[in-house]
LOMAR-862052 format. One record per residue (C-alpha): x, y, z. Coordinates in pm, 1 decimal, decimal comma. Layout:
% LOMAR-862052
xx->X yy->Y zz->Z
...
END
This chain:
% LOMAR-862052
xx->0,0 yy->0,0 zz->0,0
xx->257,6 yy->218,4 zz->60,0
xx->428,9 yy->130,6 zz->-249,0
xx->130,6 yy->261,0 zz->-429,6
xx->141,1 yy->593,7 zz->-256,2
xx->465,2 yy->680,4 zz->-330,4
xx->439,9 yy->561,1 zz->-729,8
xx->116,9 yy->820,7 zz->-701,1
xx->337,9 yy->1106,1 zz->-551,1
xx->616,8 yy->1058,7 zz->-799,1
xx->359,5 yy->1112,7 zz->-1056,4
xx->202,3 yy->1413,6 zz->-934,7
xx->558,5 yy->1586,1 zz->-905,5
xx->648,7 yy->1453,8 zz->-1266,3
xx->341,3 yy->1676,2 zz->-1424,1
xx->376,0 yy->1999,5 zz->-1221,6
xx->757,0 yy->2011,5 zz->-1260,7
xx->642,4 yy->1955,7 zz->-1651,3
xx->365,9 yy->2214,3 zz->-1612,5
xx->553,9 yy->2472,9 zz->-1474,2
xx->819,0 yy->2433,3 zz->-1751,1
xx->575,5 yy->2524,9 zz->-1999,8
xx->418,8 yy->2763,9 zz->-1869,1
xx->779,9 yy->3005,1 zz->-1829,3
xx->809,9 yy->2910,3 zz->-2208,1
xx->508,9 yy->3070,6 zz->-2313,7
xx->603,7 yy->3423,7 zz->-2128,6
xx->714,8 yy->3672,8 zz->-2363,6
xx->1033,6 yy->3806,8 zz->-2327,7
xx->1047,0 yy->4161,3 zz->-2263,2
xx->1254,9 yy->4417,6 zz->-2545,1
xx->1515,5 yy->4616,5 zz->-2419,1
xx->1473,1 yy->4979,6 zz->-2434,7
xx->1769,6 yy->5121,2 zz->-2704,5
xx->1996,5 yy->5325,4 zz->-2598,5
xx->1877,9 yy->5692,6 zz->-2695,4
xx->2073,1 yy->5988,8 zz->-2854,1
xx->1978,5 yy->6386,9 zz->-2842,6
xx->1971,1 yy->6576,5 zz->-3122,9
xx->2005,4 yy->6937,5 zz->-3101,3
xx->1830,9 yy->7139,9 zz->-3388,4
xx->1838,9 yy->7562,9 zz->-3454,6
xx->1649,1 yy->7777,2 zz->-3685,3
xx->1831,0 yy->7951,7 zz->-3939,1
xx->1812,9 yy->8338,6 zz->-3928,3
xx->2112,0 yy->8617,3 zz->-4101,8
xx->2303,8 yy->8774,8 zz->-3820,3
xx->2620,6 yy->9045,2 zz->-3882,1
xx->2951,1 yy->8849,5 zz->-3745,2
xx->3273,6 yy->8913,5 zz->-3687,1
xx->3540,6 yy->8616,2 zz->-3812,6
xx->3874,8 yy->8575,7 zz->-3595,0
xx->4096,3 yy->8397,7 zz->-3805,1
xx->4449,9 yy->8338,8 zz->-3610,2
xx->4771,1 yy->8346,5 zz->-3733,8
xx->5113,7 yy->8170,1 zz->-3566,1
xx->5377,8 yy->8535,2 zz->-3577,5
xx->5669,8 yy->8544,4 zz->-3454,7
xx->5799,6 yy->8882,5 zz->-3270,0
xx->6061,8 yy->9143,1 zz->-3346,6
xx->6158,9 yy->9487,8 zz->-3295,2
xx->6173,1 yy->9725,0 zz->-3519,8
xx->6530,0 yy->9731,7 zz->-3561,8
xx->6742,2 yy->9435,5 zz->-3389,6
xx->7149,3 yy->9524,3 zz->-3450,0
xx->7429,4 yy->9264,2 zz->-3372,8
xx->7752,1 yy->9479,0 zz->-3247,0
xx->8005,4 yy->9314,9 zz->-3362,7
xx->8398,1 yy->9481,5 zz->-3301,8
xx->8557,6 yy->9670,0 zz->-3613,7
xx->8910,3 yy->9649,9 zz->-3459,4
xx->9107,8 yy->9340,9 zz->-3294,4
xx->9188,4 yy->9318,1 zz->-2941,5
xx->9084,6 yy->9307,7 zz->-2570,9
xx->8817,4 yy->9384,6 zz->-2379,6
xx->8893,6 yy->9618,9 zz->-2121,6
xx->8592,0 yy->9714,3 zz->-1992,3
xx->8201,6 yy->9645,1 zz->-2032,9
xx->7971,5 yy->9938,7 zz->-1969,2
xx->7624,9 yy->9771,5 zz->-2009,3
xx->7439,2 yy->9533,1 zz->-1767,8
xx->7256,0 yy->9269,0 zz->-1952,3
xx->6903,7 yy->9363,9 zz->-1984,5
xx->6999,0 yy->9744,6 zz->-1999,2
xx->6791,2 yy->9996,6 zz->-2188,9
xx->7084,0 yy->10161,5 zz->-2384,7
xx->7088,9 yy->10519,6 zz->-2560,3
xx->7191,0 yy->10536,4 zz->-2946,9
xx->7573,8 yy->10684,5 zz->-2922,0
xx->7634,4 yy->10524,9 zz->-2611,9
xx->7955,1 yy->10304,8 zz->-2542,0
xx->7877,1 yy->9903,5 zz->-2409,1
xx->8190,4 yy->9791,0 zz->-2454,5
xx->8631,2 yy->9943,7 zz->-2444,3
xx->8856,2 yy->9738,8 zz->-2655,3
xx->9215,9 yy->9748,9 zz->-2558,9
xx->9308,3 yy->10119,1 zz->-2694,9
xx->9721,0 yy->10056,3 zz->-2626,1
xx->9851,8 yy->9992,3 zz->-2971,4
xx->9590,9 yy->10219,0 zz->-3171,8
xx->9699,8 yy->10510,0 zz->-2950,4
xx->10041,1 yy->10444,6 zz->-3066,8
xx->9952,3 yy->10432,9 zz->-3392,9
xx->9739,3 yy->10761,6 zz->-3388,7
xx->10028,5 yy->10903,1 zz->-3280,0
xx->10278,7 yy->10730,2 zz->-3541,2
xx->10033,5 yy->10889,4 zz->-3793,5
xx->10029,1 yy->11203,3 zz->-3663,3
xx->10401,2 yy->11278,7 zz->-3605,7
xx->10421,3 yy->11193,5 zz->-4003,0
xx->10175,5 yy->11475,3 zz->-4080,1
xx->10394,3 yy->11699,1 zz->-3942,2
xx->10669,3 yy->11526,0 zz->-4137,2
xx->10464,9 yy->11573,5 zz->-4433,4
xx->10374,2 yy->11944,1 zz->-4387,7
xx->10739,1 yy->12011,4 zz->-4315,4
xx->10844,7 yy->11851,2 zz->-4630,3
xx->10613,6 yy->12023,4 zz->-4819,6
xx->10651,3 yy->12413,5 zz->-4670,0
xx->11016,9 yy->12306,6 zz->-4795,7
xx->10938,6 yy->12204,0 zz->-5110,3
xx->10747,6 yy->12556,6 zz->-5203,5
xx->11013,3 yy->12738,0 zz->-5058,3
xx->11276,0 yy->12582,1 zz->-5327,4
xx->11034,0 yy->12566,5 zz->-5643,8
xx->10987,7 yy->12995,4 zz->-5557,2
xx->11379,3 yy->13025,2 zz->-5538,4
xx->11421,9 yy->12812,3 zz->-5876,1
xx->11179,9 yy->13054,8 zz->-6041,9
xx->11368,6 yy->13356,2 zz->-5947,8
xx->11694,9 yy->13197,7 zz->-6015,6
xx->11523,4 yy->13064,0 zz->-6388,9
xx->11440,9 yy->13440,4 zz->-6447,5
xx->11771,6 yy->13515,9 zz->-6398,0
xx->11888,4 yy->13200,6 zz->-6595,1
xx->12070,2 yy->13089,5 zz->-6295,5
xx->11894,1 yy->12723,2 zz->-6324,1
xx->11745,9 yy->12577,1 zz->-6628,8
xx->11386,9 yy->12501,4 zz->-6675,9
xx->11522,8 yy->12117,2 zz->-6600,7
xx->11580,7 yy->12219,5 zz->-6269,6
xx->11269,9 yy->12456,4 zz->-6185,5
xx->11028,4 yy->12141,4 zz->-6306,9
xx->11224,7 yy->11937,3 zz->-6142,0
xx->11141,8 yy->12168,7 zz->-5808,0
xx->10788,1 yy->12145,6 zz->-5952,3
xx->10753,1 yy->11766,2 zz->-5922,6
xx->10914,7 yy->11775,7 zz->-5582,1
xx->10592,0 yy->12004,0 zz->-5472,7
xx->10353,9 yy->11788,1 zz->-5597,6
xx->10519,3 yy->11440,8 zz->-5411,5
xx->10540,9 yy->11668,2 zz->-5117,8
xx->10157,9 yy->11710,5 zz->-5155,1
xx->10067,8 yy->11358,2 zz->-5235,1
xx->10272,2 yy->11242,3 zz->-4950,1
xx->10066,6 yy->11520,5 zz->-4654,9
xx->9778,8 yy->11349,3 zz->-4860,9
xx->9839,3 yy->10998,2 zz->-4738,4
xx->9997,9 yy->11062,7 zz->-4400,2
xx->9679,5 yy->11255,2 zz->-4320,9
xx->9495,2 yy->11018,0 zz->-4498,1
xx->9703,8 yy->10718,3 zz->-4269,0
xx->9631,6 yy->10954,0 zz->-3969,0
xx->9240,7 yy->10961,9 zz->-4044,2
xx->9270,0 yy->10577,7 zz->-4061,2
xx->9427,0 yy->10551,0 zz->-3730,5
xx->9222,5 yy->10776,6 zz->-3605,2
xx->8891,1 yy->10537,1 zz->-3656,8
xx->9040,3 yy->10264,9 zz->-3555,2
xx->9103,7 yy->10386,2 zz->-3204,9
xx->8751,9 yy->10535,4 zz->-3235,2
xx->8659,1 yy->10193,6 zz->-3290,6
xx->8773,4 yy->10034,1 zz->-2937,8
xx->8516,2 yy->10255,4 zz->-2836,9
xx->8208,7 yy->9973,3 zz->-2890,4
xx->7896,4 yy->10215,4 zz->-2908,9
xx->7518,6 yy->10117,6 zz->-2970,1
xx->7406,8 yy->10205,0 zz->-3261,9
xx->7028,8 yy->10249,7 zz->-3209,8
xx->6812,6 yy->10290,0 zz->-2874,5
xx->6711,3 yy->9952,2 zz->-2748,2
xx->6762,8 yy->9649,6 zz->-2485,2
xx->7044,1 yy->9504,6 zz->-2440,6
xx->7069,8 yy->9102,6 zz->-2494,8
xx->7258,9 yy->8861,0 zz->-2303,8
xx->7675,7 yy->8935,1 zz->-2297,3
xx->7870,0 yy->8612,7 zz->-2396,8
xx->8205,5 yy->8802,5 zz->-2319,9
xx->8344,9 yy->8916,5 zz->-2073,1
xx->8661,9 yy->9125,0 zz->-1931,3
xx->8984,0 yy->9016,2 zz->-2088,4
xx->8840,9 yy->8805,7 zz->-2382,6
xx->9018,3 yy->8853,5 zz->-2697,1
xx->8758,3 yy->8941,5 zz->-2997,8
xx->8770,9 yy->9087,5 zz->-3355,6
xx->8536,5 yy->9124,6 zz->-3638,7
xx->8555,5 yy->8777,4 zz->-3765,0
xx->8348,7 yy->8648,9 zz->-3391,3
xx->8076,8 yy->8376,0 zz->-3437,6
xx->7835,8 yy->8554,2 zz->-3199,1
xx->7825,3 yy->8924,9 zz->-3156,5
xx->7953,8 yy->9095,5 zz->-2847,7
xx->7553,6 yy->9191,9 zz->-2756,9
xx->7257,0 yy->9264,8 zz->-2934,8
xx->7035,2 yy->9571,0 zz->-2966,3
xx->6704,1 yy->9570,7 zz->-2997,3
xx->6471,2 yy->9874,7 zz->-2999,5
xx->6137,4 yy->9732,3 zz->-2935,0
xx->5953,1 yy->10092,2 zz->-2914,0
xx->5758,0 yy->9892,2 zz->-3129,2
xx->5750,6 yy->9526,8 zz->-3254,2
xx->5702,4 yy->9337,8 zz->-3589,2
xx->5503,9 yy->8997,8 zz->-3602,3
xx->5543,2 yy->8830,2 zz->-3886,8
xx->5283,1 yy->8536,5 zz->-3988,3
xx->5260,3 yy->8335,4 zz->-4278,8
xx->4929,6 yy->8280,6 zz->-4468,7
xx->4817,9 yy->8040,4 zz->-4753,1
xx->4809,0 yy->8141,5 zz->-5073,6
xx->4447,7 yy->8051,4 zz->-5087,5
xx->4371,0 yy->8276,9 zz->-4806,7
xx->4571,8 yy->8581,7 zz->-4973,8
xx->4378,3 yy->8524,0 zz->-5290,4
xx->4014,6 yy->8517,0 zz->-5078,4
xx->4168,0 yy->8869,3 zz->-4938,2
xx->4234,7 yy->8993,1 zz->-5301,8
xx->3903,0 yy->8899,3 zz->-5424,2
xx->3738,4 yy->9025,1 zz->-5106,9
xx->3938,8 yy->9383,2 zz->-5075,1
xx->4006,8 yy->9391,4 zz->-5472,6
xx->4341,7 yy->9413,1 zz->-5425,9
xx->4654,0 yy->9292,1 zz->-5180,4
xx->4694,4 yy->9690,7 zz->-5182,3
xx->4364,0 yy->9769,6 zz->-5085,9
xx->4341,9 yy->9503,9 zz->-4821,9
xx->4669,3 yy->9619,6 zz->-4606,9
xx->4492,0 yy->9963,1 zz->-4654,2
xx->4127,2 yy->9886,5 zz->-4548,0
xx->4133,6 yy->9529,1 zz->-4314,0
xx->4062,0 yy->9633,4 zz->-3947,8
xx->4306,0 yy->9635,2 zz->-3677,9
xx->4443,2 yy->9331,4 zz->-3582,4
xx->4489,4 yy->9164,1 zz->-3243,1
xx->4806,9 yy->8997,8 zz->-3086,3
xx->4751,0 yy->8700,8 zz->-2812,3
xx->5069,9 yy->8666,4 zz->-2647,1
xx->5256,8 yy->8353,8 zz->-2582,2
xx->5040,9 yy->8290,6 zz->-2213,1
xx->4723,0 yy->8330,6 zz->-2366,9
xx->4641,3 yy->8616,5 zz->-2325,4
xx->4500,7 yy->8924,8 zz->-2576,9
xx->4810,7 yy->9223,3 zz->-2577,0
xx->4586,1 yy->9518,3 zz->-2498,4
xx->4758,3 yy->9755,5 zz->-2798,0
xx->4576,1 yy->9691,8 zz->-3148,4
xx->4820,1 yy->9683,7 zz->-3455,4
xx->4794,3 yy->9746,5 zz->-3848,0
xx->4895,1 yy->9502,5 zz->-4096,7
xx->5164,8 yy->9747,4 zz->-4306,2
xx->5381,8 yy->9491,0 zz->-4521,6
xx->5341,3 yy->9190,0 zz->-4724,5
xx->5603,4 yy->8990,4 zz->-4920,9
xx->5620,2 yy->9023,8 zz->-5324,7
xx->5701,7 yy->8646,8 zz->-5325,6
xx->5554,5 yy->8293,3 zz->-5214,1
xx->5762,7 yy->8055,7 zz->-5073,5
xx->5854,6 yy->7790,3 zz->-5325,8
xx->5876,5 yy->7558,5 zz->-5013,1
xx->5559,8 yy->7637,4 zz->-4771,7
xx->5343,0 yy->7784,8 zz->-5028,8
xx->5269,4 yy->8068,6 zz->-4821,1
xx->5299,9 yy->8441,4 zz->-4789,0
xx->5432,2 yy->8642,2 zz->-4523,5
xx->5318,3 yy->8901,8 zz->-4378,6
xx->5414,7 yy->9213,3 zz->-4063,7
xx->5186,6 yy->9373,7 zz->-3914,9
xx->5314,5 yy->9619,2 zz->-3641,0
xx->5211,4 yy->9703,3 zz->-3300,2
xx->5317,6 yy->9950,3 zz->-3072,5
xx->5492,6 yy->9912,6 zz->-2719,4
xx->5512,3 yy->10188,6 zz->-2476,9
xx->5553,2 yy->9957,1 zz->-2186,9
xx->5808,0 yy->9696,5 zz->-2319,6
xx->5628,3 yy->9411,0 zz->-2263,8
xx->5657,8 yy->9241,9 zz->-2594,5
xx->6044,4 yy->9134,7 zz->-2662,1
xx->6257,3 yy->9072,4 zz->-2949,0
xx->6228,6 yy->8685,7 zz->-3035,3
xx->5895,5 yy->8570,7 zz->-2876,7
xx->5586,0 yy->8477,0 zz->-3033,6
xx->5218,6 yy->8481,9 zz->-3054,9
xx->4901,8 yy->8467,2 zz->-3269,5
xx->4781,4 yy->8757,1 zz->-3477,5
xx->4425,5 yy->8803,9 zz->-3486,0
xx->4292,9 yy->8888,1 zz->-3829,5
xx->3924,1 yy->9009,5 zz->-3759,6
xx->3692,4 yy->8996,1 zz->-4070,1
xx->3332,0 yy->9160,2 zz->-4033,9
xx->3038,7 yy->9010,8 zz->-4227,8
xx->2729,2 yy->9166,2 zz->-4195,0
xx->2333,4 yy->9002,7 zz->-4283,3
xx->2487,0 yy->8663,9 zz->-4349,4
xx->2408,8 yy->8308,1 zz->-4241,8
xx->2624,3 yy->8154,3 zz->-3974,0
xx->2592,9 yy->7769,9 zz->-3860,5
xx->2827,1 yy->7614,7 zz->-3618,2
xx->3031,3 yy->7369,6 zz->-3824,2
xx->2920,6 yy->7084,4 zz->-3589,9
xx->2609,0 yy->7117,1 zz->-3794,2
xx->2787,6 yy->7012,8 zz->-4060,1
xx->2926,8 yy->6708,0 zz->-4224,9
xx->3173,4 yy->6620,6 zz->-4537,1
xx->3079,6 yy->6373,7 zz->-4805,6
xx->3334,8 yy->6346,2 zz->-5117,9
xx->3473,2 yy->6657,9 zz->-5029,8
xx->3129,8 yy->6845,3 zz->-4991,7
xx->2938,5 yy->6964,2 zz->-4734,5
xx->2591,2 yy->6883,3 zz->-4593,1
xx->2330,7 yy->7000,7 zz->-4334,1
xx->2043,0 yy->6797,5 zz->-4234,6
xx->1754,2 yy->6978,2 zz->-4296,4
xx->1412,3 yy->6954,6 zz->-4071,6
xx->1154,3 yy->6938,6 zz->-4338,7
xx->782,9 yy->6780,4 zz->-4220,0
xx->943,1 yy->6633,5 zz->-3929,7
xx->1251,7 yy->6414,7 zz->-4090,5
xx->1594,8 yy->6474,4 zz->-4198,5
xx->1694,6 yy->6555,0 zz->-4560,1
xx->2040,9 yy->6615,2 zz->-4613,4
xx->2124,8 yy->6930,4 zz->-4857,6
xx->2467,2 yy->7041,4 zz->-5005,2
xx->2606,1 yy->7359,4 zz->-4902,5
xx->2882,1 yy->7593,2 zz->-4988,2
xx->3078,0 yy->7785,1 zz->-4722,1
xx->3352,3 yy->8062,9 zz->-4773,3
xx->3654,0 yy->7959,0 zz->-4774,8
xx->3766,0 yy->8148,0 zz->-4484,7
xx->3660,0 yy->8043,9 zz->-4127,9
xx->3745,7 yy->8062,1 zz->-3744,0
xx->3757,0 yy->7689,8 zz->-3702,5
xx->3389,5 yy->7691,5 zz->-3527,2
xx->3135,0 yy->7815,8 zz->-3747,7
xx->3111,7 yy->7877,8 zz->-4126,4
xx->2967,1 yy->8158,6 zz->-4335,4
xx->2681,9 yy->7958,0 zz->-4584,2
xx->2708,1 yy->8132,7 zz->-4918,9
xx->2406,8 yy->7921,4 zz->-5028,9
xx->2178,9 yy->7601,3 zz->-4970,2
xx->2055,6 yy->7772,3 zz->-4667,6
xx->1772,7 yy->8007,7 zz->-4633,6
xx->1619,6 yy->8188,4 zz->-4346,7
xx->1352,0 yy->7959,0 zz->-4150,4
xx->1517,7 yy->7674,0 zz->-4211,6
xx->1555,7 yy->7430,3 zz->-3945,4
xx->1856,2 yy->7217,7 zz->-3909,0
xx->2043,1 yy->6963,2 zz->-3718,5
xx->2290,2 yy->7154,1 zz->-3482,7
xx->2517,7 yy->6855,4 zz->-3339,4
xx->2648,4 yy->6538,4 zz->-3467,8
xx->2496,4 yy->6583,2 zz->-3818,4
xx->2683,5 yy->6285,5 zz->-3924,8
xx->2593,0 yy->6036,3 zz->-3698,1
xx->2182,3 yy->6115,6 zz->-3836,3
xx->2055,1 yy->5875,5 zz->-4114,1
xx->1837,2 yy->5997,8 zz->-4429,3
xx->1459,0 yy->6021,9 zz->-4326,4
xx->1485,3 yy->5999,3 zz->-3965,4
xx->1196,8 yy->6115,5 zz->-3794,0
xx->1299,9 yy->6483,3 zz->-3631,6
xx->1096,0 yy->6668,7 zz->-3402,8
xx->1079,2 yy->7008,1 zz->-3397,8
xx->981,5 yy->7107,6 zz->-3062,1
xx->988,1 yy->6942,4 zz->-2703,4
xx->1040,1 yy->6604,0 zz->-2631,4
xx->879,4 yy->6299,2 zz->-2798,9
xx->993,0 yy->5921,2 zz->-2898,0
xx->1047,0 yy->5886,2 zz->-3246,9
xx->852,3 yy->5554,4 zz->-3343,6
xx->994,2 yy->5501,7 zz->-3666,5
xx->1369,5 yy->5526,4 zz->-3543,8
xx->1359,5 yy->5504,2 zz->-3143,4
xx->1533,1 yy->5853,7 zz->-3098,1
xx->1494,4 yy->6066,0 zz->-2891,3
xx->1478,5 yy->6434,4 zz->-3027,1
xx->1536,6 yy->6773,4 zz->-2843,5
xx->1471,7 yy->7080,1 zz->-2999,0
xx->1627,4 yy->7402,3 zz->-2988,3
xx->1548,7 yy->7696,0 zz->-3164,2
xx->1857,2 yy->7920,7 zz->-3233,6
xx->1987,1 yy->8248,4 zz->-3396,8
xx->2303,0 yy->8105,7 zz->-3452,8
xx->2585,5 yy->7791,5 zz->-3348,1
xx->2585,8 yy->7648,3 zz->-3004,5
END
């Protein structure tokens, strides 16, 4: 009997172990939820803007001067401190003046020589003319007195001439700036034996009343400036003030003027270089430093979209238009110039339109778009949020 029971219970476990097993097959198993994306869209309207296009320069002053020695010799005494704002005229630097005194004075004492030799030689051709009147001496004699004049002459000529010379050259140990400026570092020092033939100049002078920065620019660029100004001429006349940002960052609080351009373009770079000039009262800008010049370039009632907007296909570029709620892509053309954040549409765009204002590429053809709030798309599971804009994030 108990045999029986147990066969029974078996039984009864058998089927509801069974049941249970299909009745967790026929539950339906639940979707995940895809992972949603925002879209951010903006309204197209024509704004006046102001393009900052920026330019690596590098800095110099106006006039940077190596002194370099004109005479051999040794430095006997340095006048300048490194780092010194020097006068035009002034000495930096004494060169030992020993053997060019000596010389000065060699070249004098044969002026004198000279002069002598001379007085003497007019006294004796205006006795042979006296003495040829009287046919004392023959005419071979009184040229002869003649010619001895004339050496007499020609040699005062060349001692003063030798005296001048040695003059400068002890003028010359006399090391003088020749323009207003700072002083550079001093790789000499007391006692060092220099001359003119020196691999690095005794200092360097730099008058940095006001500073140069030169930049390079494409030759595409200069040709959208010709084309935009008329002419390379006209555009150094009439483009705005430019801006400097220094090497830390920040903006130099003097404006400058673009002034010079080069005739050329490099062979190598394919650019053009440019100075523009800036002035600097309070020395902050020095010789040999660098920055970014700041070409500013106003546009006014023109269409400006953020260039995350955009996106490049075969070397072309597309918005995503909003049109009855989906996305159509449309070509575009942009000018050439830009700030590296938002372009200037020269067509494909008009006012009104609505476009996709972030991660244009990532959107497919005919996705569903809203154009205001929040709502689930049903045809691609996106999630759309509308912004409506004047112009780029």
């Amino acid at each position: 009997m108990k045999m029986n029971n147990l066969g029974i219970f078996k039984r009864t476990l058998l089927i509801g172990v069974i049941g249970l097993s299909l009745t967790s097959c026929q539950e339906k198993v639940v979707p995940q939820k895809k992972t949603e994306t925002i879209y951010k869209t903006l309204t197209v309207e024509k704004s006046n803007q102001v393009l900052r296009s920026g330019f690596a320069a590098t800095i110099n002053g106006c006039q940077t001067v190596e002194v370099r020695p004109q005479v051999s010799g040794m430095i006997t005494d340095i006048r300048i401190n490194e780092g010194d704002f020097v006068r035009k005229d002034s000495t930096l630097f004494v060169i030992d003046q020993t053997p060019y005194k000596a010389a000065y004075e060699i070249a004098s004492a044969n002026v004198m020589s000279a002069e002598a030799n001379l007085s003497t030689a007019q006294l004796v051709l205006e006795s042979s003319k006296e003495l040829y009147e009287q046919d004392v001496v023959s005419e071979f004699e009184l040229m002869t007195a003649n010619n001895n004049l004339a050496e007499a002459e020609a040699k005062l000529a060349l001692a003063k001439a030798e005296m001048n010379s040695a003059y400068n050259n002890l003028s010359y140990t006399m090391v003088k700036s020749p323009v207003n400026g700072v002083a550079s570092m001093i790789p000499y020092r007391v006692g060092a034996l220099v001359n003119s033939n020196i691999s690095q100049p005794l200092v360097t002078v730099s008058d940095d009343s006001k500073i140069f920065a030169y930049f390079s620019m494409a030759e595409n660029q200069m040709l959208d400036l010709i084309q935009e100004y008329g002419s390379l001429k006209a555009a150094i006349k009439d483009m705005p003030e430019v801006e400097l940002i220094m090497s830390n960052g920040k903006t130099y609080k003097h404006k400058g003027k673009i002034n010079a351009v080069s005739g050329t373009i490099s062979a190598s770079t394919g650019a053009v270089s440019f100075r523009a000039v800036f002035p600097n009262p309070e020395r902050l800008l020095r010789d040999g430093g660098s920055g970014t010049v700041i070409i500013p370039t106003v546009h006014e009632d023109c269409i400006i979209i953020p260039q995350t907007a955009t996106f490049e296909l075969q070397e072309k570029i597309f918005v995503y238009k909003v049109i009855d709620g989906k996305a159509h892509s449309a070509a575009i053309t942009v000018m050439p110039r830009n700030n590296g954040v938002e372009y200037i549409v020269e067509s494909g765009l008009d006012v009104g339109d609505v476009i996709i204002a972030e991660g244009a590429g990532l959107v497919r053809e005919g996705a569903v778009i809203r154009t205001s709030g929040v709502q689930e798309s049903m045809d691609s599971g996106i999630e759309v949020e509308n912004e409506n804009r004047t112009g780029g994030e």
